[in-house]
KOLPA-117038 format. One line per 5 residues: for each residue x, y, z of N, C-alpha, C. Coordinates in Angstrom, 1 decimal. Layout:
BEGIN
X:Y:Z:X:Y:Z:X:Y:Z ~ ...
//
This chain:
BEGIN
-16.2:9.3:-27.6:-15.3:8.4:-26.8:-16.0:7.8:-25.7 ~ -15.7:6.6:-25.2:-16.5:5.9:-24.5:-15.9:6.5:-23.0 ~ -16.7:5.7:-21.9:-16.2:6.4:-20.6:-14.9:5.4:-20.6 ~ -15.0:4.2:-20.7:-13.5:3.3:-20.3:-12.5:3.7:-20.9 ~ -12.5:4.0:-22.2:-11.6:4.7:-23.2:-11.4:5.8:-22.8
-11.4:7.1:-22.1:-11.4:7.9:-21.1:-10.4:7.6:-20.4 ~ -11.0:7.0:-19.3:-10.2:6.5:-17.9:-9.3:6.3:-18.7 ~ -9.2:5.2:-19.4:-7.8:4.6:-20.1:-6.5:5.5:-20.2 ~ -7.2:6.8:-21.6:-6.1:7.5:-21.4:-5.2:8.1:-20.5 ~ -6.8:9.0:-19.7:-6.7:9.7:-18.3:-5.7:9.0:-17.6
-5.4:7.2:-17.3:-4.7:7.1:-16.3:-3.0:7.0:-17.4 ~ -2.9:7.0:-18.4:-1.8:7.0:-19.3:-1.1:7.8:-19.4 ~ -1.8:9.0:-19.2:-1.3:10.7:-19.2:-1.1:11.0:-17.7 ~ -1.9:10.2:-16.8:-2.0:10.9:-15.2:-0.6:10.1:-14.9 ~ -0.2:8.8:-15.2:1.2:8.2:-15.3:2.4:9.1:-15.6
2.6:9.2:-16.5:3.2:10.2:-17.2:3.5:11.4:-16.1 ~ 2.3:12.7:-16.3:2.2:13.6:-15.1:3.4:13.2:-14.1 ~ 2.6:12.2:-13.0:3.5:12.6:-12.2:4.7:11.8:-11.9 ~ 5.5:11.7:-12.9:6.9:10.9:-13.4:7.3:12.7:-13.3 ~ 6.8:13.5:-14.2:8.0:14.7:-14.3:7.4:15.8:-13.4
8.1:16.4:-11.9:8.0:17.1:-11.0:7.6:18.6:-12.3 ~ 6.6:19.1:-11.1:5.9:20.2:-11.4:4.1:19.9:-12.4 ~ 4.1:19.3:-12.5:3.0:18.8:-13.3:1.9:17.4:-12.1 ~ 1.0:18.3:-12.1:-0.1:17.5:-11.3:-0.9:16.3:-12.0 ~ -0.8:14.8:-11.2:-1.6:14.0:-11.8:-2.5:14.7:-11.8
-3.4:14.7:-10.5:-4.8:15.1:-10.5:-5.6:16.3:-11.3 ~ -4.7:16.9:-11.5:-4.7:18.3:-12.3:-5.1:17.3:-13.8 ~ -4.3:16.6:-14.6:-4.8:15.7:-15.5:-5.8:15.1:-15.3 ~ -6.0:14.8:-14.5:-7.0:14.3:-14.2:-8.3:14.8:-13.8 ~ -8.5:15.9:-14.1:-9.1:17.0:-13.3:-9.6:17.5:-14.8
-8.0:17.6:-15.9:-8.8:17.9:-17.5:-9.6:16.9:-18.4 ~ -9.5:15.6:-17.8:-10.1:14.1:-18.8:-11.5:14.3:-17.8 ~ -11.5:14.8:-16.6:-13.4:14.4:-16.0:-13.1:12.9:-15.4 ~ -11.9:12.8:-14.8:-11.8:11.7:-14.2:-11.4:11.4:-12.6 ~ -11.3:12.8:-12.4:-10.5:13.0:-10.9:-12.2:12.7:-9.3
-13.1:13.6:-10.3:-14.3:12.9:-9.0:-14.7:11.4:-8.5 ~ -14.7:11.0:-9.9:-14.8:9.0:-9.2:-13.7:8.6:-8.8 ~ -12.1:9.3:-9.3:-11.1:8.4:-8.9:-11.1:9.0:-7.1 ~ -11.7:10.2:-6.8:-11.3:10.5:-5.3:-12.9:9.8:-4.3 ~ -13.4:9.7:-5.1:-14.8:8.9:-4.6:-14.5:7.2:-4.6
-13.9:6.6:-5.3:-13.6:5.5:-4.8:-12.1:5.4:-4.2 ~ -11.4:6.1:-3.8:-10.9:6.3:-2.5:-11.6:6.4:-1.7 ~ -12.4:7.6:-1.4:-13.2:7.3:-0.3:-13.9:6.4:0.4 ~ -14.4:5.9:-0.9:-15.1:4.2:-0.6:-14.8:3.1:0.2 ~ -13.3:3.6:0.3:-12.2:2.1:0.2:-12.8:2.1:2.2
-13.6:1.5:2.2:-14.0:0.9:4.0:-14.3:-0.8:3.9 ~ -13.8:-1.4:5.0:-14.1:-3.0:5.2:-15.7:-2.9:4.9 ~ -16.5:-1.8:5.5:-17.9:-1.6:5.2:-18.6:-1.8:3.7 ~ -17.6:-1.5:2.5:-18.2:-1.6:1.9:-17.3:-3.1:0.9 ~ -16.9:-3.8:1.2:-16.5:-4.7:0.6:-17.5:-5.7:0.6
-17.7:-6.2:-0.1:-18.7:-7.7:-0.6:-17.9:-8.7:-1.3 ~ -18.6:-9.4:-1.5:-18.7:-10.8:-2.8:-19.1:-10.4:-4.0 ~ -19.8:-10.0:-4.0:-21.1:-9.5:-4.9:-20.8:-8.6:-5.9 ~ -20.0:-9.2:-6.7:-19.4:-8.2:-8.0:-20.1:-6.9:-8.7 ~ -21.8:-6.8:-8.4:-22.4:-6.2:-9.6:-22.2:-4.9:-8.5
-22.7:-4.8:-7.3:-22.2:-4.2:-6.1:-21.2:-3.8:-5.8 ~ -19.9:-4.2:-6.2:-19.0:-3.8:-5.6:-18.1:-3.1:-6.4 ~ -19.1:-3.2:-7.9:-18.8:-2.4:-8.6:-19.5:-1.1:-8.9 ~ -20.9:-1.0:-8.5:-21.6:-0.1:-8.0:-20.7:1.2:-7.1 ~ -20.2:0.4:-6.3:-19.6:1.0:-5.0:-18.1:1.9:-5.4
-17.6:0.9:-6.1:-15.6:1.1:-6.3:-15.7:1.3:-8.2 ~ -16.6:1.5:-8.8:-16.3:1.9:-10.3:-15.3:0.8:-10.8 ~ -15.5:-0.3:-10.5:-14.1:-1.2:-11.1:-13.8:-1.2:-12.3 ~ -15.4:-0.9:-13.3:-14.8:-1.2:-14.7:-13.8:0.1:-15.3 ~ -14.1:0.9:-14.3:-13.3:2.4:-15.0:-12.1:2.1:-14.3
-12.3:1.9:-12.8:-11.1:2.3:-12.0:-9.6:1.3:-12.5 ~ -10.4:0.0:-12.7:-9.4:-1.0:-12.8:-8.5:-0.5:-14.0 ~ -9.2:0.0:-15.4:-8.5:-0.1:-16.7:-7.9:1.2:-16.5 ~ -8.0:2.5:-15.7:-7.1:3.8:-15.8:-6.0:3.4:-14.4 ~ -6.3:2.4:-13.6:-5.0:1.8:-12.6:-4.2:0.8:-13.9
-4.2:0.3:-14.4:-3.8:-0.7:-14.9:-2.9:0.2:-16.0 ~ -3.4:1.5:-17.2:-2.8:1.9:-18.0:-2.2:3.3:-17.1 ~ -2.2:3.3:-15.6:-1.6:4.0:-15.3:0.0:3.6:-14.7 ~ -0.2:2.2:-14.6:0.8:1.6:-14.0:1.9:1.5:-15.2 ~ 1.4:1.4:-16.3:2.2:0.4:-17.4:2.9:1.9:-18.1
2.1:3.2:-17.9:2.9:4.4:-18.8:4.1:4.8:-17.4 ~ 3.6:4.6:-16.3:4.8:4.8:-15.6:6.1:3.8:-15.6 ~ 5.8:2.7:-15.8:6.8:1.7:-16.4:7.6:1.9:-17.5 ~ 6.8:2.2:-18.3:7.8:2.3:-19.4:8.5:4.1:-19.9 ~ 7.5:4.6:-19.0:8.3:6.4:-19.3:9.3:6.5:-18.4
9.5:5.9:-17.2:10.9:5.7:-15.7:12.1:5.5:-16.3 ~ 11.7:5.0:-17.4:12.9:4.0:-18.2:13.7:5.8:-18.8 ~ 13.2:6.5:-19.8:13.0:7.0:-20.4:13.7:8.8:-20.0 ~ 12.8:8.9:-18.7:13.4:9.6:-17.6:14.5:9.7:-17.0 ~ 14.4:8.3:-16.5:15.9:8.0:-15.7:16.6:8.0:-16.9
17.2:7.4:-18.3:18.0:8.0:-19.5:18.4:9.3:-19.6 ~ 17.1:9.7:-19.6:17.3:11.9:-19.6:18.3:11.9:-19.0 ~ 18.1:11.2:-17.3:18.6:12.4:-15.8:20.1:11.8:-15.7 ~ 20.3:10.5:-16.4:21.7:10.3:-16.5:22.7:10.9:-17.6 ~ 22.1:10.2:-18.6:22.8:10.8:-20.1:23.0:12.1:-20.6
21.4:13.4:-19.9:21.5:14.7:-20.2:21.2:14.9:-18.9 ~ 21.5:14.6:-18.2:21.8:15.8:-16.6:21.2:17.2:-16.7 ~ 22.4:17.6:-17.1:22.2:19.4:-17.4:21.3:19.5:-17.9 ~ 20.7:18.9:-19.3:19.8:19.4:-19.8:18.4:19.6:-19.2 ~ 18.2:18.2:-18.8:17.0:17.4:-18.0:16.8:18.5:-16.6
17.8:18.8:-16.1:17.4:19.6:-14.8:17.4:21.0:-15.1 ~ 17.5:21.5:-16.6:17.2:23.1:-16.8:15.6:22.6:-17.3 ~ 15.1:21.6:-17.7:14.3:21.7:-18.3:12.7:21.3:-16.9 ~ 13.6:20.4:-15.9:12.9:20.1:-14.7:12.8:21.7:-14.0 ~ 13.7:22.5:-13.6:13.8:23.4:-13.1:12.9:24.6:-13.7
13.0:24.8:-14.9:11.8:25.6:-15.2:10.7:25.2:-15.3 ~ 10.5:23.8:-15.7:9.0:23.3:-15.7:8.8:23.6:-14.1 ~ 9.0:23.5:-13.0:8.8:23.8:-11.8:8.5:25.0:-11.5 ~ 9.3:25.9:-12.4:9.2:27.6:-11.7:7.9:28.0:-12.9 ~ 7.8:27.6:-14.0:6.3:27.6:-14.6:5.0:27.6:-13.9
4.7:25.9:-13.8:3.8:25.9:-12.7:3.7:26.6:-11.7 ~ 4.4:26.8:-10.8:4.4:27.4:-9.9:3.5:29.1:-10.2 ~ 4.0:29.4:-11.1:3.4:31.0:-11.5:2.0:30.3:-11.9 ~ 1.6:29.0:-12.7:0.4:29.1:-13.0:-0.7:28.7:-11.6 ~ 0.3:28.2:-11.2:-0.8:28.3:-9.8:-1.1:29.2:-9.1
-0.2:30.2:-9.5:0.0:31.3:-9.1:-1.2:32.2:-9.6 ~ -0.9:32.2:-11.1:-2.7:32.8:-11.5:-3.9:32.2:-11.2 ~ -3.7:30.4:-10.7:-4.9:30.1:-10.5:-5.8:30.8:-9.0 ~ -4.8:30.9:-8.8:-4.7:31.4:-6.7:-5.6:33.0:-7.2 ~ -5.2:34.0:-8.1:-5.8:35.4:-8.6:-7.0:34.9:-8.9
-7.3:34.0:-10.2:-8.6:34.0:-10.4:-9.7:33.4:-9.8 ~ -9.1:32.1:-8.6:-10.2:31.9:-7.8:-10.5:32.6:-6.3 ~ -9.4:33.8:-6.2:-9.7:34.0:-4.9:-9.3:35.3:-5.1 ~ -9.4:35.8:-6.3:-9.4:37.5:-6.6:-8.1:38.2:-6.2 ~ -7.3:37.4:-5.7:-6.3:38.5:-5.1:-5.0:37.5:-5.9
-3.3:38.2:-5.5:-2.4:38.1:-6.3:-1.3:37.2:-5.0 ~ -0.7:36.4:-5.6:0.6:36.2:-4.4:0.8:37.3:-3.5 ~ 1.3:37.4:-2.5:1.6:38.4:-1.5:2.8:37.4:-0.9 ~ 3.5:38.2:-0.1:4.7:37.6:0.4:3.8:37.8:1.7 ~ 3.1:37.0:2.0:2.3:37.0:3.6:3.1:35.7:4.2
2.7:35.3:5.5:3.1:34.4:6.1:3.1:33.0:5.6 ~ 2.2:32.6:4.8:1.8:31.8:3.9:3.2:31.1:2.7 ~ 3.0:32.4:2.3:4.2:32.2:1.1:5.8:32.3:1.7 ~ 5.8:32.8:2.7:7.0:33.3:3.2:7.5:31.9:4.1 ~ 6.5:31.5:4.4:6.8:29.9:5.2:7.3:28.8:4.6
6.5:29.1:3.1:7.1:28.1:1.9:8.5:28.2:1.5 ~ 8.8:29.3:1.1:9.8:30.0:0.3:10.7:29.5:1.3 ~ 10.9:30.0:3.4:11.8:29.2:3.9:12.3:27.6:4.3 ~ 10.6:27.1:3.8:10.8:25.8:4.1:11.5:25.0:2.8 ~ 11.4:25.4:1.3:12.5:25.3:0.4:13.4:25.4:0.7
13.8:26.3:1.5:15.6:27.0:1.3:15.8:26.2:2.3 ~ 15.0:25.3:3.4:15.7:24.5:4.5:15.9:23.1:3.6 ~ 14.8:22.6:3.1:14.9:21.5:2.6:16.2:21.4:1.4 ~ 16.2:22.5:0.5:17.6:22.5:-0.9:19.3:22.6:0.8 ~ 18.8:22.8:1.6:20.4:22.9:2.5:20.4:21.8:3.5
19.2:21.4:3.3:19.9:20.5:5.0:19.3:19.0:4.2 ~ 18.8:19.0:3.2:18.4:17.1:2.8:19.6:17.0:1.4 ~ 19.5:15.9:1.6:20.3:15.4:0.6:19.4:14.0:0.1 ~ 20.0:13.4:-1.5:19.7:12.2:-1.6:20.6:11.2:-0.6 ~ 20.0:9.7:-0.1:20.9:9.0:0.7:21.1:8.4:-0.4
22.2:7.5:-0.4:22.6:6.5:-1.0:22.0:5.4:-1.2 ~ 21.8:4.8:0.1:21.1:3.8:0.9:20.0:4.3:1.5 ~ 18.8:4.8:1.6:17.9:5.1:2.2:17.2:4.0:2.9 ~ 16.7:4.2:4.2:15.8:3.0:5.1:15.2:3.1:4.5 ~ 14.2:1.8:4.9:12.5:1.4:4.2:12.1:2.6:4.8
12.5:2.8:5.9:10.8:3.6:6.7:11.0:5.1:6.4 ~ 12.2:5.9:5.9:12.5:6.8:5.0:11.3:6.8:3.8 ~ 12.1:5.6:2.9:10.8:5.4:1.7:9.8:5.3:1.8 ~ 9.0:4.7:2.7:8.1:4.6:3.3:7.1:6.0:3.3 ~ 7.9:6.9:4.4:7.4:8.1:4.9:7.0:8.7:3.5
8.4:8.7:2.5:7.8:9.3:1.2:6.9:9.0:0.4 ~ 7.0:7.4:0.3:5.3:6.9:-0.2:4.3:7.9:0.0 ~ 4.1:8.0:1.0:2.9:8.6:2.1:2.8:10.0:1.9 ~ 4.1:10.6:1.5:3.8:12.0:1.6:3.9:12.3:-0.3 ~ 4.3:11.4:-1.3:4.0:11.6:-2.1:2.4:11.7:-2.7
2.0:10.5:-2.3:0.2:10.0:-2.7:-0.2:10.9:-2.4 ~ 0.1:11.6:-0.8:-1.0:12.4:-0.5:-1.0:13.6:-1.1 ~ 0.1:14.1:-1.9:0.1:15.3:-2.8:0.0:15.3:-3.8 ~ -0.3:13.5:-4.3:-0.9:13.4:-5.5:-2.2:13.5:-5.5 ~ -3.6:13.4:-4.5:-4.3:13.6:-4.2:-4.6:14.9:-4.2
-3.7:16.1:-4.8:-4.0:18.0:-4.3:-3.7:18.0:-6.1 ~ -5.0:18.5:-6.6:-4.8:19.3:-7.8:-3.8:20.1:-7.9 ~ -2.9:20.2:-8.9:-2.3:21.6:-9.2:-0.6:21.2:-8.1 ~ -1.2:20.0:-7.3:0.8:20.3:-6.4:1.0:18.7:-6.6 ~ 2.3:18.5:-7.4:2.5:17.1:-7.7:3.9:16.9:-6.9
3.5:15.2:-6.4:3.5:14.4:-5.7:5.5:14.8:-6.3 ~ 5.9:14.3:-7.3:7.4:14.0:-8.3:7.9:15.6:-7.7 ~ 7.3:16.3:-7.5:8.1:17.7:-7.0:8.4:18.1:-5.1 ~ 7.6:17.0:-5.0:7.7:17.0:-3.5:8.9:15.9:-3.1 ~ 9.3:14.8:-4.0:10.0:14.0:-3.9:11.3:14.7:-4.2
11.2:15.6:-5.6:12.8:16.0:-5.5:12.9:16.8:-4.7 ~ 12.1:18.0:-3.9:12.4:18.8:-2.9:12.7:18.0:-1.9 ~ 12.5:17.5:-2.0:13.4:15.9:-0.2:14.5:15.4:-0.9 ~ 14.8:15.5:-2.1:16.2:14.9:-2.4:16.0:13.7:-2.9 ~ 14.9:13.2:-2.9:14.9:11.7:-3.2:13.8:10.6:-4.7
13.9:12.0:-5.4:13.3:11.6:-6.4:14.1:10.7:-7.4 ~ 15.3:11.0:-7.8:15.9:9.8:-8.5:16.4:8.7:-7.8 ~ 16.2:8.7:-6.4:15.9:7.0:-6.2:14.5:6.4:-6.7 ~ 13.8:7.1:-6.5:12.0:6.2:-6.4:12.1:6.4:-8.3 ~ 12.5:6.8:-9.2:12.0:7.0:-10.4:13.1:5.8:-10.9
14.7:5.9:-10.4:15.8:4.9:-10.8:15.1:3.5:-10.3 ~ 14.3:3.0:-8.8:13.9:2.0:-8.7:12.4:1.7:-9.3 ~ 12.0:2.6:-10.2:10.8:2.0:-11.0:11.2:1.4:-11.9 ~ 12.1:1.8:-12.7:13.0:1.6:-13.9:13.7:0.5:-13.6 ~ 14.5:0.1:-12.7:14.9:-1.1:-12.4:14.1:-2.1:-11.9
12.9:-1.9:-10.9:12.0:-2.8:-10.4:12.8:-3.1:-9.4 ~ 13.3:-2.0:-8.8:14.3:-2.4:-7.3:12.9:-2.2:-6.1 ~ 12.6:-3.9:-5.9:11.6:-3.8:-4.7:11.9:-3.5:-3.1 ~ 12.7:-3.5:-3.4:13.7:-2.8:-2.0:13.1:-1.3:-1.5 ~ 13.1:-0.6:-2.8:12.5:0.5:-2.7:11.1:0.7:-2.7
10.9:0.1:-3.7:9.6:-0.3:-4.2:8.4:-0.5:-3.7 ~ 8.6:-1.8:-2.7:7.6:-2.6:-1.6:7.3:-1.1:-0.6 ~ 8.1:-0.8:0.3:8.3:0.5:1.5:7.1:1.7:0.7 ~ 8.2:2.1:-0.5:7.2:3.4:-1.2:5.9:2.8:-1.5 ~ 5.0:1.8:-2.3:4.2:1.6:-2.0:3.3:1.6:-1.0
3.7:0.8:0.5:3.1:0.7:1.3:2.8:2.1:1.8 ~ 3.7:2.9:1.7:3.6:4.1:1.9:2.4:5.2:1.4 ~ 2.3:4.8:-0.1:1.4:4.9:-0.7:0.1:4.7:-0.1 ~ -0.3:2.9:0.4:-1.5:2.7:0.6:-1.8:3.2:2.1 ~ -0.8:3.4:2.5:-1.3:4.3:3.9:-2.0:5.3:3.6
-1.6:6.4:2.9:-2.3:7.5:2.2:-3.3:7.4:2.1 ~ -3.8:6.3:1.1:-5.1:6.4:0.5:-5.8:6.2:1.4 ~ -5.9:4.9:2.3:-6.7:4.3:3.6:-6.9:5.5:4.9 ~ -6.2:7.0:5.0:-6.0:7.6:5.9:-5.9:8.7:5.5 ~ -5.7:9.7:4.0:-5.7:10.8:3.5:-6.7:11.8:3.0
-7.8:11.0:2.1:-8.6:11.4:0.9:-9.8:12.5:2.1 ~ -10.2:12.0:2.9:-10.8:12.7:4.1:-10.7:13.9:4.5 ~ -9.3:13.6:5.2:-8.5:15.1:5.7:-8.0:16.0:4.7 ~ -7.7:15.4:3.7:-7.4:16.3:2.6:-8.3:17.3:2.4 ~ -9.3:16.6:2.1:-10.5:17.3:1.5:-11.2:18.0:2.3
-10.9:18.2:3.6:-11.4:19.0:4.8:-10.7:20.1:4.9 ~ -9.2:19.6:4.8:-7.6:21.1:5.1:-8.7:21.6:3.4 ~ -8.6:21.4:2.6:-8.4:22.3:1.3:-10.2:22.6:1.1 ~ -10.8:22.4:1.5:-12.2:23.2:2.0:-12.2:24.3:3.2 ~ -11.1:24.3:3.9:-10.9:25.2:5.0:-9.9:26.1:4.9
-9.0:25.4:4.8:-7.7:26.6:3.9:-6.9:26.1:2.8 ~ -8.0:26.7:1.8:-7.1:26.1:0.5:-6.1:26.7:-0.3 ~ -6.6:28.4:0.1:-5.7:29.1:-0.3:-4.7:29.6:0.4 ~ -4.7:29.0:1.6:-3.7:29.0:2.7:-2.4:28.0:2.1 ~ -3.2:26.8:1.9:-2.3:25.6:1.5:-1.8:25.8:-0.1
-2.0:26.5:-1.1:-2.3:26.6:-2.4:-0.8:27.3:-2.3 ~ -1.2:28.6:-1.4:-0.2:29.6:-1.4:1.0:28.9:-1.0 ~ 1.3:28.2:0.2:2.8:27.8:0.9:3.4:26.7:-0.6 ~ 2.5:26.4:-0.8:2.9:25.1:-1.9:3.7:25.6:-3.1 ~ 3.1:26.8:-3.5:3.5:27.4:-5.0:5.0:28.0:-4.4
4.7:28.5:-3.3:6.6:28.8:-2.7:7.3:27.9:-2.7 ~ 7.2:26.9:-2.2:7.7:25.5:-2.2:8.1:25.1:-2.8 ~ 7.4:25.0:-4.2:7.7:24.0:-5.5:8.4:25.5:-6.3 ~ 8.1:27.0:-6.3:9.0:27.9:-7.0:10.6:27.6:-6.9 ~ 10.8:27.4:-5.2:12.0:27.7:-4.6:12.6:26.5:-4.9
12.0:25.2:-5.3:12.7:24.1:-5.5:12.8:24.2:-6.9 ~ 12.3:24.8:-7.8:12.8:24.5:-9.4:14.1:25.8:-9.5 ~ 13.7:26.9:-8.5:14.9:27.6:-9.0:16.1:27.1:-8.3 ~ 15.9:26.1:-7.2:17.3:25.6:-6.6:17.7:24.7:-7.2 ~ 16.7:23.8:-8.3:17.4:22.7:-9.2:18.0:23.3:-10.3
18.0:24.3:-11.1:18.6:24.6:-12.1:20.5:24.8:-12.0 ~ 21.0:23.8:-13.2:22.2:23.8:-12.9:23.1:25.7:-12.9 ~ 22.3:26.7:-12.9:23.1:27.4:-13.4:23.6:27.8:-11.4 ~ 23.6:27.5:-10.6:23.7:27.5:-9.5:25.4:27.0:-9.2 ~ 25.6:25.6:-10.4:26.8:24.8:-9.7:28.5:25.4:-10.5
27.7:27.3:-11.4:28.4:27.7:-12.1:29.1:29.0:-11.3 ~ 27.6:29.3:-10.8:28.2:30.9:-10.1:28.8:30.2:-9.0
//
């Protein structure tokens, strides 16, 4: 398989990914061999390294890879939103027993990833215990708005990307734990730029201001951060499961 044919898929499946909470773009992207140049040309992204000079600036920014896994990353999230948002309307129940455990899954497998790179097991330490309350504040005190401001969507742009940038913690699970994932997945599917424009910009703030500090917190405390996250995203898949709106 060639490298462009790679990227290709890579961004088709990384699309995909993080459309359904609990499942890591980067993590796909992490299994195709495509996640070090796509975080390397983020990092690239400076006025310093911009030119004219095509052969160069592809040198710099990988355009022949980057362009074709952005391009078939955009077009599988387009047409799977559609597909999604059907599920979360037409099967509701179904869709959120199936979101809700895909969430409490992951969560354990990060859970063994956390054992075998750092030898030890979950502990209910301050770490995980921060998480676990900061779910149970977020499932009681946020709601989806109806109407959400730009600078709401915005904020979530920003804090989505940047968790799409963390192997293993997706971006679509951070959204529904704020309540606000079936707006941004309903306005892909519709092309509501109302939402649209804000969450992107949101987005590119990330990139231009994230890939850095990221990679500094999760070189310094990763399994600090690894640990609060897998609480987080547990306590959110077991608060989405309908079997809650029975008892």
């Amino acid at each position: 398989m060639s490298e462009r044919l790679r990227f290709v898929i890579a961004g088709f499946f990384v699309g995909i990914a993080e459309l359904l909470p609990g499942i890591s773009g980067s993590t796909v992207a992490i299994a195709f061999n495509v996640y070090d140049k796509f975080i390397l040309f983020l990092a690239n992204l400076k006025l310093s390294n911009l030119t004219l000079n095509p052969k160069k600036l592809n040198e710099v920014f990988f355009l022949d890879l980057i362009l074709p896994f952005f391009i078939s990353m955009f077009l599988s999230v387009l047409l799977a939103s559609n597909l999604i948002l059907f599920l979360l309307s037409a099967h509701t129940e179904y869709f959120l027993y199936f979101i809700g455990a895909l969430m409490c899954m992951v969560a354990f497998l990060i859970g063994f990833r956390i054992k075998k790179e750092f030898g030890e097991s979950i502990k209910f330490n301050i770490n995980f215990v921060s998480g676990l309350v900061f779910g149970i504040f977020l499932s009681k005190y946020t709601s989806s708005p109806i109407d959400p401001s730009s600078a709401f969507i915005l904020f979530m742009g920003f804090v989505a990307f940047s968790f799409f940038l963390l192997p293993g913690i997706s971006g679509s699970a951070i959204l529904l734990s704020f309540g606000v994932y079936e707006i941004v997945i309903g306005s892909i599917g519709t092309i509501n730029l109302s939402v649209l424009i804000p969450f992107a910009l949101g987005c590119l703030i990330s990139v231009l201001t994230m890939p850095k500090l990221l990679n500094q917190l999760i070189e310094k405390y990763r399994l600090q951060v690894m640990t609060f996250f897998t609480a987080l995203i547990l306590i959110s898949g077991i608060n989405i499961l309908p079997i809650w709106d029975i008892l």
